[in-house]
C-alpha positions in Angstrom: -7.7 -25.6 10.4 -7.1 -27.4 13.8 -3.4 -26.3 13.5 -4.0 -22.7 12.8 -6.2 -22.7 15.8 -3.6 -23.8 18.0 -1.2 -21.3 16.6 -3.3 -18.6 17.3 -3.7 -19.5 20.6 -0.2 -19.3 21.0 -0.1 -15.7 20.3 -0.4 -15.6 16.9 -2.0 -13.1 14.8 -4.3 -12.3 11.6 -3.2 -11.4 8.3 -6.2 -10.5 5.9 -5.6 -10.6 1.9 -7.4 -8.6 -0.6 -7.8 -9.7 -4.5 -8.8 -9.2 -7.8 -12.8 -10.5 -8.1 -11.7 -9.3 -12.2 -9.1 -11.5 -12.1 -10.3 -14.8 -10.3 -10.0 -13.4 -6.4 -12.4 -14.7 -4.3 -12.8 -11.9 -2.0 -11.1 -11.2 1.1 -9.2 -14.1 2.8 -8.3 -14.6 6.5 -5.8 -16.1 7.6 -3.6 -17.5 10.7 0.0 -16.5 11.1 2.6 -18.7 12.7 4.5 -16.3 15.0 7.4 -18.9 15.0 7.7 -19.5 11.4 5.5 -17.0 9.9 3.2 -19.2 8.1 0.2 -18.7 6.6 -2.5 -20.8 6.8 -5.9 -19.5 5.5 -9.2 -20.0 7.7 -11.7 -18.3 6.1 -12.8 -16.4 2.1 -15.4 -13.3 2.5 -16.7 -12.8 -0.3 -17.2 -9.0 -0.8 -17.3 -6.5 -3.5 -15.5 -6.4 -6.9 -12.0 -6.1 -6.6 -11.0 -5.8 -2.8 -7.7 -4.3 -4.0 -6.8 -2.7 -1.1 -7.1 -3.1 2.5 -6.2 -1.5 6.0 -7.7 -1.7 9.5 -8.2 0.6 12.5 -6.8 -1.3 15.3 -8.6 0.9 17.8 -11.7 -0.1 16.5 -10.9 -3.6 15.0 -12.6 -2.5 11.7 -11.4 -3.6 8.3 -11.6 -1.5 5.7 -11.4 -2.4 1.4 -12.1 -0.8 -1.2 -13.9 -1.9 -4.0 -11.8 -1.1 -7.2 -14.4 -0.9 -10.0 -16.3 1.8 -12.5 -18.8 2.5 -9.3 -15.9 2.9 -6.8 -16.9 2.1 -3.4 -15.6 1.3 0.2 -16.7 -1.6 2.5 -16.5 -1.8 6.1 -15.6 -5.6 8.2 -15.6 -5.9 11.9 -12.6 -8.8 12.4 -12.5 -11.6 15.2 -13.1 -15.3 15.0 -11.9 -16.7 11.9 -13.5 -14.7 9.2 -15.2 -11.3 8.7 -18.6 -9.7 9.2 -19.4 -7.1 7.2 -20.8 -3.5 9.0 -23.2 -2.0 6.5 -23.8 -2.0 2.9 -20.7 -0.4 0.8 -20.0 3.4 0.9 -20.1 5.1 -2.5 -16.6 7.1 -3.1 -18.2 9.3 -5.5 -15.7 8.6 -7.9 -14.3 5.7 -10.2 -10.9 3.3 -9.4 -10.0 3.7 -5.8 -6.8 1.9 -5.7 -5.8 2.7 -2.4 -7.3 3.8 1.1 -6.0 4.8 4.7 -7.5 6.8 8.1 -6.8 10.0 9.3 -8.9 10.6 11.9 -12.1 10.2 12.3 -12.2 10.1 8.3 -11.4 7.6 5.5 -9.5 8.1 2.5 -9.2 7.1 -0.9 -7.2 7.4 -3.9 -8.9 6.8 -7.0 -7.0 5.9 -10.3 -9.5 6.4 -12.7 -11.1 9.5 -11.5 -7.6 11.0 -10.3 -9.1 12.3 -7.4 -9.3 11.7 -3.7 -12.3 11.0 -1.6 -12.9 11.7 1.7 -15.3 9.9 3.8 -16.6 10.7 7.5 -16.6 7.4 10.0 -19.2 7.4 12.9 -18.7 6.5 16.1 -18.3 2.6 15.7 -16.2 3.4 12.5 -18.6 3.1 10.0 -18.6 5.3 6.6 -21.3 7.6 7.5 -22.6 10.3 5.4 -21.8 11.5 1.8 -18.0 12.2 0.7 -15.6 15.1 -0.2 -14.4 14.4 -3.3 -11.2 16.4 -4.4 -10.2 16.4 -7.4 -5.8 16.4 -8.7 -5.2 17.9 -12.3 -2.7 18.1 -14.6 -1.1 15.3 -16.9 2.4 13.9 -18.4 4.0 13.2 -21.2 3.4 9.0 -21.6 0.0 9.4 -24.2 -1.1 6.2 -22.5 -0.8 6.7 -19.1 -0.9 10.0 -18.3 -4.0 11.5 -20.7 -4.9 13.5 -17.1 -4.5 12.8 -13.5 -4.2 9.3 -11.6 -4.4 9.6 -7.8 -2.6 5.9 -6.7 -1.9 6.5 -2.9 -3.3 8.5 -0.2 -1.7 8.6 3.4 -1.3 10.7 6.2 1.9 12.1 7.6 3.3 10.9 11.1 2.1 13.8 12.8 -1.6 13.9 11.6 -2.3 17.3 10.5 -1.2 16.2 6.7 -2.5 14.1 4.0 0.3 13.2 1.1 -1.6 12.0 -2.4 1.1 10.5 -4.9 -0.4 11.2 -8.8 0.8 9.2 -11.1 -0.4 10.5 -14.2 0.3 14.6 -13.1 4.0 13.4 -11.9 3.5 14.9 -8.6 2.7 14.3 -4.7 0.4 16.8 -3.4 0.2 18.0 -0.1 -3.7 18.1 1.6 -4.3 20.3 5.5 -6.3 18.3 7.7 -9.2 21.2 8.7 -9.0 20.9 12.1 -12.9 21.3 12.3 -14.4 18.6 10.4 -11.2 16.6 9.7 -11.4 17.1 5.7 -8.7 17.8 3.3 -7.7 20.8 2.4 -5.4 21.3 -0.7 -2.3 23.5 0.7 0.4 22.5 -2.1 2.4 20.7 -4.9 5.5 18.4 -5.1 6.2 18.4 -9.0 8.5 15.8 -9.6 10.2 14.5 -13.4 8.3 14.3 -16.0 7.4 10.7 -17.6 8.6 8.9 -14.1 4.8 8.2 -12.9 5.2 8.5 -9.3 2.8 5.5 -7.4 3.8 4.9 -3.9 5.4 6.2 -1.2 6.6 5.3 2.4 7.8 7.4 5.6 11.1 6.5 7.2 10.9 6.4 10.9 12.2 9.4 11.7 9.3 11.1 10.3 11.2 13.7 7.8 12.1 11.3 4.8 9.8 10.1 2.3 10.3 7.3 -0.5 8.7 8.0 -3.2 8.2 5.0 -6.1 7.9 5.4 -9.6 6.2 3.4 -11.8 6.7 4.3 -15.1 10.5 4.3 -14.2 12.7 2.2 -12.1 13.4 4.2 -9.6 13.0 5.7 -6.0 12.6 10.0 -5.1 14.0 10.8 -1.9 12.4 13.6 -0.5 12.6 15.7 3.1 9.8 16.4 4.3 8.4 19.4 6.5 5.5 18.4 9.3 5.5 22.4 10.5 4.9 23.8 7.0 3.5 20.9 4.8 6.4 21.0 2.6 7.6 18.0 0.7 11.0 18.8 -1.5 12.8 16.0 -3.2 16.5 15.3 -2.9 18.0 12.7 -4.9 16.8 9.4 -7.3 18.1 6.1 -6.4 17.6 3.3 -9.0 15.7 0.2 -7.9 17.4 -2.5 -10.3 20.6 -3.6 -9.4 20.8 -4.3 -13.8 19.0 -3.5 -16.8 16.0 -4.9 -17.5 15.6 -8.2 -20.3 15.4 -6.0 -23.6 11.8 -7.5 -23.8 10.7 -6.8 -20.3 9.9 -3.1 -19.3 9.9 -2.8 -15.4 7.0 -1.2 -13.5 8.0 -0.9 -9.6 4.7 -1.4 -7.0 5.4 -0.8 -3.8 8.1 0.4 -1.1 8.5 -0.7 2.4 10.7 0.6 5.0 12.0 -1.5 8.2 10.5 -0.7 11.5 14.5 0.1 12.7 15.2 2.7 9.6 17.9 0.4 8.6 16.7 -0.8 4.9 13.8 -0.4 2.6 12.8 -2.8 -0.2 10.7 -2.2 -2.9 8.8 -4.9 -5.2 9.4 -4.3 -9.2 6.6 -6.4 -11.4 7.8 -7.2 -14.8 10.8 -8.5 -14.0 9.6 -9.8 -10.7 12.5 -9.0 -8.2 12.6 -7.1 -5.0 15.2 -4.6 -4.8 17.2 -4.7 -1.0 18.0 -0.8 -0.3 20.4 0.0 2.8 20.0 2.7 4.9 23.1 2.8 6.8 24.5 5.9 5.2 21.6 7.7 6.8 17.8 8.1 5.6 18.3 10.7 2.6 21.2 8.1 1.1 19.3 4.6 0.2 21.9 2.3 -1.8 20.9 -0.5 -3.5 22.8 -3.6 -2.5 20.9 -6.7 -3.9 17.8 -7.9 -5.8 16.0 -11.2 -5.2 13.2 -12.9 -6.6 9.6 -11.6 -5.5 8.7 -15.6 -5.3 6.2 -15.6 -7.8 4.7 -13.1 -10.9 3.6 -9.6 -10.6 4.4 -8.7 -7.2 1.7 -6.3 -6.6 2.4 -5.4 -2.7 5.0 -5.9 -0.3 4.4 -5.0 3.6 6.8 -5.9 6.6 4.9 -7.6 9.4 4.7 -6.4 12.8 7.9 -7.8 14.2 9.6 -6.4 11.1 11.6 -9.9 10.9 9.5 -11.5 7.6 8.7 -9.6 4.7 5.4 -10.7 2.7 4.6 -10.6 -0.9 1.0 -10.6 -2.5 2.3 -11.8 -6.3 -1.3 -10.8 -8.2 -0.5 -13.4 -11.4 1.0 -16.1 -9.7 -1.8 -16.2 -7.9 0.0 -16.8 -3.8 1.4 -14.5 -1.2 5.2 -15.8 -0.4 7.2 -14.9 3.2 10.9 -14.2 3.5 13.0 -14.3 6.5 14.9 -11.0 6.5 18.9 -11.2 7.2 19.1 -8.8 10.2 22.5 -7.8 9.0 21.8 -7.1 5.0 18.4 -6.8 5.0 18.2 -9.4 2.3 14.8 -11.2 1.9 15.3 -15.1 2.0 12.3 -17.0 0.6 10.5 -19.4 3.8 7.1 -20.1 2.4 4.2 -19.3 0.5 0.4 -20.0 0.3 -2.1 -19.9 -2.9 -4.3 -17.1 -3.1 -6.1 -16.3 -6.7 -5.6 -12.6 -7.6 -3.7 -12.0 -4.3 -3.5 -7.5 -4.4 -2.4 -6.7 -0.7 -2.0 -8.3 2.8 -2.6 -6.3 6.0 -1.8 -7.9 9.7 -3.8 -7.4 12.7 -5.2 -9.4 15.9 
């Protein structure tokens, strides 16, 4: 602890890591990072809520947000500082089951929820506290997988650069739809939607810096959508498919891709495949609407369940949820390839988020 003290000091910063209560987590950890080697070295476990899944913070405000990823989906609010966490109010019903994911947009906080296949929509007060009771909106539709696509399954919500959109990526329905920000009371507003193949379970997507290309990650099918996207009309149209295995899967294993991440530069994305445990290296170079895969590498551990790029965009880190640690890479400036440095146990790790 004395160490991690002393590194902060030195300008170092926070990462927090969310878990699975269901699957051993313990809750919320904090920890220091090593701005020279980006180490982690934990400092503090808040115990929270089942199934902190899924974390992000308002900078401005220096809240921490998680949701709680259960049958009574709810959110939960943290003021950071020190070494640890203090909770800001009991947690906020979502009015709806499985929130997987959350961000802001606004003054409001959003959620997608897996089980439900809706989104919910919550108003923050002043201090950035869930305040009041939420709009919940619910996606329809369904696909053609019996088991995972019986109706709709909202996995990732997240506004657009320029604020006045929300994107909602459905994983059951096969589609991305496309939510107005009323400019009034900062709620969603359904305005239209991206259908995209059938089967391929869309679960994640990411925006390229230049604010008109989308990534968008399938699960159910080892690839990646390209899609340009519209800020003036709300319009999100899709492009190409780039596969995110550089070869065919073990004839046992099926693959089921998690996450994509895109450099702070534009010049390479990465995406984290569980089942087969790799992260695919995708360059840029061609130009944002051509992504070509160059090299896989090993995620460091087992079910790689996200994948972020820290602030300096030099390290890439890995929550693995089965192997139970979050691993760093160094990141070739030239290839973009991921080169493991270090890792740290953490039951259940879901997600890491960095802030001060």
């Amino acid at each position: 602890m004395d160490g991690a003290r002393s590194t902060d000091q030195g300008g170092g910063h926070r990462a927090y890591i969310g878990s699975f209560t269901s699957g051993g987590g313990r809750g919320i950890t904090t920890a220091a990072v090593d701005p020279a080697t980006g180490a982690l070295t934990p400092l503090a476990v808040t115990e929270t809520a089942a199934n902190p899944s899924c974390l992000t913070l308002d900078r401005h405000t220096g809240v921490l947000y998680a949701v709680s990823e259960a049958e009574d989906g709810g959110v939960a609010a943290f003021r950071t500082g020190g070494e640890g966490l203090t909770a800001q109010g009991p947690l906020a019903p979502v009015g709806a089951s499985g929130p997987t994911h959350l961000s802001l947009a606004g003054r409001r906080l959003l959620t997608a929820n897996y089980t439900s296949g809706s989104v919910s929509s919550l108003p923050l007060d002043a201090d950035g506290i869930p305040s009041g009771p939420p709009a919940v909106l619910a996606h329809q539709g369904s696909g053609p997988d019996p088991e995972r696509q019986e109706g709709p399954h909202a996995h990732h919500v997240a506004p657009d650069p320029s604020g006045r959109w929300v994107l909602s990526v459905d994983l059951g329905a096969d589609s991305v739809r496309v939510h107005a920000l009323d400019p009034a009371d900062g709620r969603p507003r359904p305005h239209e939607d991206t259908v995209l193949r059938a089967g391929s379970g869309p679960r994640h997507l990411a925006f390229h810096p230049d604010g008109e290309t989308v990534y968008v990650l399938h699960e159910l099918e080892p690839m990646l959508t390209v899609c340009r996207w519209d800020a003036r009309d709300g319009r999100l149209e899709a492009v190409t498919e780039v596969p995110v295995l550089s070869e065919a899967a073990p004839a046992d294993t099926r693959p089921y891709p998690s996450v994509v991440a895109v450099s702070p530069d534009g010049r390479f994305a990465w995406a984290a495949v569980q089942g087969v445990d790799t992260i695919a290296v995708l360059s840029l170079d061609d130009g944002p609407t051509k992504p070509r895969l160059t090299t896989s590498v090993g995620c460091g551990g087992v079910w790689p369940r996200d994948l972020v790029v820290d602030p300096s965009g030099r390290r890439l880190y890995v929550a693995n949820e089965w192997s139970g640690d979050v691993t760093w890479f160094d990141l070739d400036p030239l290839t973009g390839e991921p080169r493991a440095a270090g890792s740290v146990e953490v039951p259940a790790a879901a997600c890491v988020v960095f802030g001060p």
